[in-house]
N, CA, C and O atoms as CSV, one atom per row, in Angstrom:
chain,resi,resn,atom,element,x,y,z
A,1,UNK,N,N,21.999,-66.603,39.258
A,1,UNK,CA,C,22.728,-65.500,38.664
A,1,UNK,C,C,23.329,-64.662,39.798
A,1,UNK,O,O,22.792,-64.411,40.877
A,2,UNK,N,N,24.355,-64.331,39.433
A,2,UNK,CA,C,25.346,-63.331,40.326
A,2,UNK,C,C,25.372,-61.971,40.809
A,2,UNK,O,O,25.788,-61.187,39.956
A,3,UNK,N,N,25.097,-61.519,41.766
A,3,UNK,CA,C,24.885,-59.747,41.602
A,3,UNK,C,C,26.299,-59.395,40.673
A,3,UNK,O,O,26.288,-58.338,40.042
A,4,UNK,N,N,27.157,-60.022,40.615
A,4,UNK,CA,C,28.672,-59.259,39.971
A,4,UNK,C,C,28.191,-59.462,38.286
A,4,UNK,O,O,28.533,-58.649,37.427
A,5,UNK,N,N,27.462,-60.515,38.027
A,5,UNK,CA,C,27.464,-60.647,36.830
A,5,UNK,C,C,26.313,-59.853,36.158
A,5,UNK,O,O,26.409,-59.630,34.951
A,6,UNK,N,N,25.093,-59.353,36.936
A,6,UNK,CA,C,24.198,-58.476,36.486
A,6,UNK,C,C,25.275,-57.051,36.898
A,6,UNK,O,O,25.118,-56.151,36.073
A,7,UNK,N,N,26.152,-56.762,37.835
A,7,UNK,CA,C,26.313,-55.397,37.500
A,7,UNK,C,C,27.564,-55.329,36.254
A,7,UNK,O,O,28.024,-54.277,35.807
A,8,UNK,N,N,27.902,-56.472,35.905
A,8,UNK,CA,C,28.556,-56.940,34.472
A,8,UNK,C,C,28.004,-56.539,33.347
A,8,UNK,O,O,28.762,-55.907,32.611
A,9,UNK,N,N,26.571,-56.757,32.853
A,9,UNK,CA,C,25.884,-56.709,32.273
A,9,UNK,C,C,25.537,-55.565,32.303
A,9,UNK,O,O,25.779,-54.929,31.278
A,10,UNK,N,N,24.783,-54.761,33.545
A,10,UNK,CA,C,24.182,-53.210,33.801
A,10,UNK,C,C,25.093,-52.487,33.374
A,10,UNK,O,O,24.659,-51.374,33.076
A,11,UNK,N,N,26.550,-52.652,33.144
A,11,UNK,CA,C,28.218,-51.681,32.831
A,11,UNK,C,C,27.884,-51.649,31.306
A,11,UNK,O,O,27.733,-50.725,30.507
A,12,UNK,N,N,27.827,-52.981,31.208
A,12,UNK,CA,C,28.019,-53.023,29.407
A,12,UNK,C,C,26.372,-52.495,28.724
A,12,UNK,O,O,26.492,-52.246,27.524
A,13,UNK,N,N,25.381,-52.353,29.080
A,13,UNK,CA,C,24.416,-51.876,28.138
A,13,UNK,C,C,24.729,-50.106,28.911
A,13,UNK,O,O,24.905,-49.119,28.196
A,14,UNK,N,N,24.733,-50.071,29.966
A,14,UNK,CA,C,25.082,-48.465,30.167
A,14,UNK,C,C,25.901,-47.901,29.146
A,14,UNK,O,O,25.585,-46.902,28.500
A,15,UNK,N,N,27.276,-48.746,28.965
A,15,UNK,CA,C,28.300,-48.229,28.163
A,15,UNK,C,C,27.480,-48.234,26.783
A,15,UNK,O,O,27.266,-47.166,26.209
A,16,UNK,N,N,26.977,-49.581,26.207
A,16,UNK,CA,C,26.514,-49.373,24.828
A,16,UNK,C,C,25.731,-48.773,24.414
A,16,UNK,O,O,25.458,-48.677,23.218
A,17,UNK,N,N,24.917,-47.953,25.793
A,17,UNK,CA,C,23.664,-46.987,25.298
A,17,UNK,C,C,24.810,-45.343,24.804
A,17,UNK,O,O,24.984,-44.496,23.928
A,18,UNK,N,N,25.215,-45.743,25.942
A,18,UNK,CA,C,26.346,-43.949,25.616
A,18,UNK,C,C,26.791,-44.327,24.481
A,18,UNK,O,O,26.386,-43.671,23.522
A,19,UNK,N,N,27.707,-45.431,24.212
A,19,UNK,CA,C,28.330,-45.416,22.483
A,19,UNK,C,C,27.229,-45.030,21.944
A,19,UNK,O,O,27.438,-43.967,21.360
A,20,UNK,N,N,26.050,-45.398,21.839
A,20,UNK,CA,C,24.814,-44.935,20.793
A,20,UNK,C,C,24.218,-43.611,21.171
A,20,UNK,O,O,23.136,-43.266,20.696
A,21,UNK,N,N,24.949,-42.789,22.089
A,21,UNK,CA,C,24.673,-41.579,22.267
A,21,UNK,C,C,23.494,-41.272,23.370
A,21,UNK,O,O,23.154,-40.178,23.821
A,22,UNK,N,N,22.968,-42.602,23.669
A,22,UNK,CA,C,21.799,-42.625,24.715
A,22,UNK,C,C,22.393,-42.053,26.562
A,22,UNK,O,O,23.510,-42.415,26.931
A,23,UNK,N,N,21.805,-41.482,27.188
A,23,UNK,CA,C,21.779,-41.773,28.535
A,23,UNK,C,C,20.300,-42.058,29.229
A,23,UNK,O,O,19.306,-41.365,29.447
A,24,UNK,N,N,20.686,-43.491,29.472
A,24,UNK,CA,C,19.367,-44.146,30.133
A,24,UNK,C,C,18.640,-42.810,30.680
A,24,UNK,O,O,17.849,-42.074,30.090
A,25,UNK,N,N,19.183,-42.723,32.062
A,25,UNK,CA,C,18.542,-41.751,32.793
A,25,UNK,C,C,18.153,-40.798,32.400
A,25,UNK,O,O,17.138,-40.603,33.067
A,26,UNK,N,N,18.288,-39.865,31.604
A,26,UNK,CA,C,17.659,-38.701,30.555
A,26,UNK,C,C,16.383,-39.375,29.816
A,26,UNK,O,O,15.314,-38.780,29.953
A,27,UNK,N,N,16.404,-40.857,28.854
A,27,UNK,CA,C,15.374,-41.224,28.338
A,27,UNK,C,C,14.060,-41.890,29.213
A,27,UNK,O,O,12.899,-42.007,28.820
A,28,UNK,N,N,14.558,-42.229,30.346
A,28,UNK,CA,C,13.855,-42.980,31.502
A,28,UNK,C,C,12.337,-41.265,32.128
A,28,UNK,O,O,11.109,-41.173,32.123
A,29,UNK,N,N,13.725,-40.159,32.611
A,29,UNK,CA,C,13.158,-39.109,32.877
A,29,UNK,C,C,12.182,-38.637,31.101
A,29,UNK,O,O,11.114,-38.085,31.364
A,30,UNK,N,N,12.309,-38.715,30.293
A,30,UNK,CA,C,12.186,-38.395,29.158
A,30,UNK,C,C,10.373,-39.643,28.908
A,30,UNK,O,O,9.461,-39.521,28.089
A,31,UNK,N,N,10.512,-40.349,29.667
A,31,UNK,CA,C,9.663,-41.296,29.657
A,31,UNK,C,C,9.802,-42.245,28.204
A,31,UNK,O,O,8.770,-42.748,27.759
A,32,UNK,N,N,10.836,-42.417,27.643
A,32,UNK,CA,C,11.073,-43.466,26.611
A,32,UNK,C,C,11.213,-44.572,27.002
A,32,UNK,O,O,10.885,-45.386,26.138
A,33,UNK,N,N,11.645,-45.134,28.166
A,33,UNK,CA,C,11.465,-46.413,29.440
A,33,UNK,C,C,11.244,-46.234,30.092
A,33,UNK,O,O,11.182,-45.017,30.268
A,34,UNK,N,N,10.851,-47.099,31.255
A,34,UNK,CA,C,10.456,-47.573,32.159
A,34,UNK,C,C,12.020,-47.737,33.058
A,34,UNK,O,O,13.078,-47.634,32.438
A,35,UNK,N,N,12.004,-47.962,34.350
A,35,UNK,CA,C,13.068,-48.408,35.312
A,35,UNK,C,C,12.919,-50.436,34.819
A,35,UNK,O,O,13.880,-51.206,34.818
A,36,UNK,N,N,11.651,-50.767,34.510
A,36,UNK,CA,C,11.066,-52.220,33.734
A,36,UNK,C,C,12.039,-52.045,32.491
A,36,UNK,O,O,13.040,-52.750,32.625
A,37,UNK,N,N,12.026,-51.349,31.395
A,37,UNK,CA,C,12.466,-51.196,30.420
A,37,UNK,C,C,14.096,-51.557,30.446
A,37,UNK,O,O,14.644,-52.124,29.501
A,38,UNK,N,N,14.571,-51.279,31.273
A,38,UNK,CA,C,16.310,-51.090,31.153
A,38,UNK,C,C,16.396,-52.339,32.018
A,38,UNK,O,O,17.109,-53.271,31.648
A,39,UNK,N,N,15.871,-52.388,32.879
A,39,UNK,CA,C,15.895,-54.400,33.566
A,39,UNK,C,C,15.359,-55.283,32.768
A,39,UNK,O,O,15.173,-56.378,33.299
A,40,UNK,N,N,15.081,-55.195,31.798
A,40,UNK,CA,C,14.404,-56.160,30.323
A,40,UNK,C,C,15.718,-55.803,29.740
A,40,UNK,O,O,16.542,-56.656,30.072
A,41,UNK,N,N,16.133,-55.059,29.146
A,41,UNK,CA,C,17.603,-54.852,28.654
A,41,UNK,C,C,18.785,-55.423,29.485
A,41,UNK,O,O,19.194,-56.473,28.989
A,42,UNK,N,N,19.321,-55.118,30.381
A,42,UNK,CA,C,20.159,-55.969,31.233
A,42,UNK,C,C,20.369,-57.426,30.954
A,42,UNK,O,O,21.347,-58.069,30.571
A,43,UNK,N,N,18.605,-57.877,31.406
A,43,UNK,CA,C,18.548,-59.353,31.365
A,43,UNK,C,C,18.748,-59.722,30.035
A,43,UNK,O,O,19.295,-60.798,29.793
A,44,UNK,N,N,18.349,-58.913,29.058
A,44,UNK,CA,C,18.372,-59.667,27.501
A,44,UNK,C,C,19.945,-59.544,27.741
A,44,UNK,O,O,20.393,-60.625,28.122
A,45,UNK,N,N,20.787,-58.684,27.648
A,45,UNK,CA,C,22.077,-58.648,28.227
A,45,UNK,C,C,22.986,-59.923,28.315
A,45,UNK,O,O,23.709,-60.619,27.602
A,46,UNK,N,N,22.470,-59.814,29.770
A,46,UNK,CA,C,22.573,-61.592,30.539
A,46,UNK,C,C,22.574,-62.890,29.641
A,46,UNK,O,O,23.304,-63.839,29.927
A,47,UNK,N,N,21.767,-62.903,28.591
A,47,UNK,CA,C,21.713,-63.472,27.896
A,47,UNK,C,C,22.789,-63.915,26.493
A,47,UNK,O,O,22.706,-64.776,25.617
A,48,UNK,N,N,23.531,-63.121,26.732
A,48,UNK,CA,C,24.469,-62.890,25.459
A,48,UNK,C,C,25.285,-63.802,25.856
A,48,UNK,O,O,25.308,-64.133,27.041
A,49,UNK,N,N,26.119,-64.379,24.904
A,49,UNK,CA,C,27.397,-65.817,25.311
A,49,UNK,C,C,28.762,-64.664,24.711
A,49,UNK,O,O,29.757,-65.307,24.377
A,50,UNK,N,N,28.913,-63.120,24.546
A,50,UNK,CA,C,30.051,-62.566,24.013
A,50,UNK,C,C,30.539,-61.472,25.137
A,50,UNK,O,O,31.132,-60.517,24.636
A,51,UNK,N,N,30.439,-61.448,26.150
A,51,UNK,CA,C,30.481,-60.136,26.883
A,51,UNK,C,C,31.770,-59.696,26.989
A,51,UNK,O,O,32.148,-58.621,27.454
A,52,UNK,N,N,32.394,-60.543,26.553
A,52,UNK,CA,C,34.396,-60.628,26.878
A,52,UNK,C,C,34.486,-59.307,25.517
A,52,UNK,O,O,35.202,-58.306,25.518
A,53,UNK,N,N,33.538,-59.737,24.496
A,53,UNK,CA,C,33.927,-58.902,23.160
A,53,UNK,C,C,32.761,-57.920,22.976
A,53,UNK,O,O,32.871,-57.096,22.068
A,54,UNK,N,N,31.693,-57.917,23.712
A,54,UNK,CA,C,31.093,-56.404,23.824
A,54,UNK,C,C,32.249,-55.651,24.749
A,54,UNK,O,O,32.446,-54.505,24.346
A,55,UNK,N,N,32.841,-55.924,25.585
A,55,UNK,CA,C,33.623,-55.075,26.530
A,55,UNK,C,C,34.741,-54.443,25.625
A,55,UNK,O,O,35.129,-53.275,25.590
A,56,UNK,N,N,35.320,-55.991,24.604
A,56,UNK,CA,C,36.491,-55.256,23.945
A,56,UNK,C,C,36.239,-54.563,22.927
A,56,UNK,O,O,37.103,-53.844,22.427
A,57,UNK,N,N,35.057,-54.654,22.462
A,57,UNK,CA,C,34.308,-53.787,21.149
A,57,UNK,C,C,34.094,-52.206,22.109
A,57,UNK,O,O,34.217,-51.315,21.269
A,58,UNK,N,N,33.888,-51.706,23.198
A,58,UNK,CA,C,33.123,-50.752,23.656
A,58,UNK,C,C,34.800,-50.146,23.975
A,58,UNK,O,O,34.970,-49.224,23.176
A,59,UNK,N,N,35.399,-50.233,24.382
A,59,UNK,CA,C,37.113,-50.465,24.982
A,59,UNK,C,C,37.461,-49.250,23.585
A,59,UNK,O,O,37.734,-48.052,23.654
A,60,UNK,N,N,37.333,-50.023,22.564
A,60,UNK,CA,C,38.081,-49.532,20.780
A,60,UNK,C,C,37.417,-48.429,20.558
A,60,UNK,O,O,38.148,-47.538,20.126
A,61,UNK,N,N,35.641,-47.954,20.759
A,61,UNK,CA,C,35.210,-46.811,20.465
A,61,UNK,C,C,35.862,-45.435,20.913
A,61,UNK,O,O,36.634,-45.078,21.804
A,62,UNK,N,N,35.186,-44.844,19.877
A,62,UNK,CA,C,35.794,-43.174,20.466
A,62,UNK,C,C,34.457,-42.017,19.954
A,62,UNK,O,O,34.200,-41.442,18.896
A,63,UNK,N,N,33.833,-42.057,21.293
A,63,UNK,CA,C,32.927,-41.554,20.531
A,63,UNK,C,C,31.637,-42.096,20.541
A,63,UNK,O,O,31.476,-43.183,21.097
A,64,UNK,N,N,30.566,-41.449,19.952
A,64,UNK,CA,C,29.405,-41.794,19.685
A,64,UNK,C,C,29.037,-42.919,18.167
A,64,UNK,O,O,29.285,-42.645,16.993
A,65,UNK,N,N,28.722,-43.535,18.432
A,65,UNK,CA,C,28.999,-44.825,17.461
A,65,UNK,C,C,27.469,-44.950,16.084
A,65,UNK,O,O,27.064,-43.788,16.105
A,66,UNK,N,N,27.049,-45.304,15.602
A,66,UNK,CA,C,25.794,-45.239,14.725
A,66,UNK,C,C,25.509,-46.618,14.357
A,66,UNK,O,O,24.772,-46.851,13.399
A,67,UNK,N,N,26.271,-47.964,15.352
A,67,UNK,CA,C,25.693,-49.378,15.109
A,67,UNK,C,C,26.419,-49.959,15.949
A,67,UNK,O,O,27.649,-49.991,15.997
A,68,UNK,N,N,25.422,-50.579,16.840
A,68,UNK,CA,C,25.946,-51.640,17.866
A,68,UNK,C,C,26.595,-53.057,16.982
A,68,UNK,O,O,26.355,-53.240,15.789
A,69,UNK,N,N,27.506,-54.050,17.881
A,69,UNK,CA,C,27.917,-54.633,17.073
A,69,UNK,C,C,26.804,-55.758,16.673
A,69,UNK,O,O,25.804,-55.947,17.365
A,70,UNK,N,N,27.128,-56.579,15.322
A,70,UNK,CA,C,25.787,-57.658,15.021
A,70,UNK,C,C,25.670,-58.893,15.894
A,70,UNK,O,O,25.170,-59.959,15.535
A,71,UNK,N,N,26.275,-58.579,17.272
A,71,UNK,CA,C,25.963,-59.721,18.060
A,71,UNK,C,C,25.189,-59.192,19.263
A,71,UNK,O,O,24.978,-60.069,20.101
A,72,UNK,N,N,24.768,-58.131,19.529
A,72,UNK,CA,C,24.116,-57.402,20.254
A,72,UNK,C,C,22.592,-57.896,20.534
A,72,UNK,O,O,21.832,-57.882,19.565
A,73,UNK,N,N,22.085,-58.338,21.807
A,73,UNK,CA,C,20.966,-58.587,21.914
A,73,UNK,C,C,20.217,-57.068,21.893
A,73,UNK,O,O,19.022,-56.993,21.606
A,74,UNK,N,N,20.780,-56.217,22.125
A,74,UNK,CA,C,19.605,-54.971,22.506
A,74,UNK,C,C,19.564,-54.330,21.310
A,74,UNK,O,O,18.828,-53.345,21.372
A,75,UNK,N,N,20.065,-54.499,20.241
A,75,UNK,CA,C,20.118,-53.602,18.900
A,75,UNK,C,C,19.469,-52.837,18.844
A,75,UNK,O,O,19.714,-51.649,19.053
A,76,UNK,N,N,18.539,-53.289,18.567
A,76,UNK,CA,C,16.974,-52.780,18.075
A,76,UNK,C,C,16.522,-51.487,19.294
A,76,UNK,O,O,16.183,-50.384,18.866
A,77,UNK,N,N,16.556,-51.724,20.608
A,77,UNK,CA,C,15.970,-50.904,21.531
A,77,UNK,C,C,17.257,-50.297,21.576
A,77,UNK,O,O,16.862,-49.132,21.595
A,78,UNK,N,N,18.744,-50.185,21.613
A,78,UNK,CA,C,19.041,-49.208,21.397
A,78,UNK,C,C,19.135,-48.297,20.301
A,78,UNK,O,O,19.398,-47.117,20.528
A,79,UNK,N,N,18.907,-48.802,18.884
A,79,UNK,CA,C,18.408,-48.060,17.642
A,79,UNK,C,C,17.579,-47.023,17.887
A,79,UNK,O,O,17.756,-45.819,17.700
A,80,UNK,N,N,16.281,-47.853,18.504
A,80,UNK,CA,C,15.148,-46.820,18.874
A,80,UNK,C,C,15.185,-45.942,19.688
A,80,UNK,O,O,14.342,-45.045,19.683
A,81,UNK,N,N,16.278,-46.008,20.670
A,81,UNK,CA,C,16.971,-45.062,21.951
A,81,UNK,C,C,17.306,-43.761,21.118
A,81,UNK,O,O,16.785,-42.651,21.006
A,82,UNK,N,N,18.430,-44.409,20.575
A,82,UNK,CA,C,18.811,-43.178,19.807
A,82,UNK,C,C,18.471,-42.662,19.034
A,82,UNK,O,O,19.277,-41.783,18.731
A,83,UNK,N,N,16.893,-42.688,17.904
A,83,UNK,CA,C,16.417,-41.979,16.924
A,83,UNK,C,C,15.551,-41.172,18.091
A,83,UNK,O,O,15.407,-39.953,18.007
A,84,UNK,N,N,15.184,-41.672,18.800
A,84,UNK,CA,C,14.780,-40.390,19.706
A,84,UNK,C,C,15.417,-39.472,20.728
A,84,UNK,O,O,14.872,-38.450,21.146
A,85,UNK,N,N,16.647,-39.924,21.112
A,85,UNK,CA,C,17.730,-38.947,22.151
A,85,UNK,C,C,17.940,-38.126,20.710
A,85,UNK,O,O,18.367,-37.006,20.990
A,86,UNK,N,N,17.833,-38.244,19.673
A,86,UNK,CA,C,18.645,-37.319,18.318
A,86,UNK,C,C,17.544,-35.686,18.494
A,86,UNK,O,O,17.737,-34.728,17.746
């Protein structure tokens, strides 16, 4: 794996935590993750075969969003991000 393609990945869940209103670093300080926690996210990330269309899905938002799209590996942990950044 590529450092360009993990900081590929680190862009796009950063971005999809802010669409969901999250900032890592506030929930990290907040103790809702771990620095472990958001490198388990990344890599699930990494894992995705759509990143061309998380980028162009994140591109179209305006705003704070209330559902990642249904191809999203992190759904769920960012769901839970954001019922507690609320």
């Amino acid at each position: 794996m590529t450092d360009a393609r993990l900081k590929t990945h680190a862009d796009l869940v950063d971005r999809m935590a802010a669409a969901r209103g999250v900032d890592l670093q506030e929930a990290a300080l907040r103790a809702h993750l771990t620095p472990s926690d958001i490198s388990d996210l990344v890599l699930n990330c990494v894992g995705c075969t759509k990143p061309d269309a998380c980028a162009q899905w994140l591109d179209m938002q305006a705003g704070r969003v209330s559902e990642t799209p249904d191809f999203c590996r992190n759904a769920e942990a960012f769901a839970e991000l954001a019922r507690r950044s609320d």
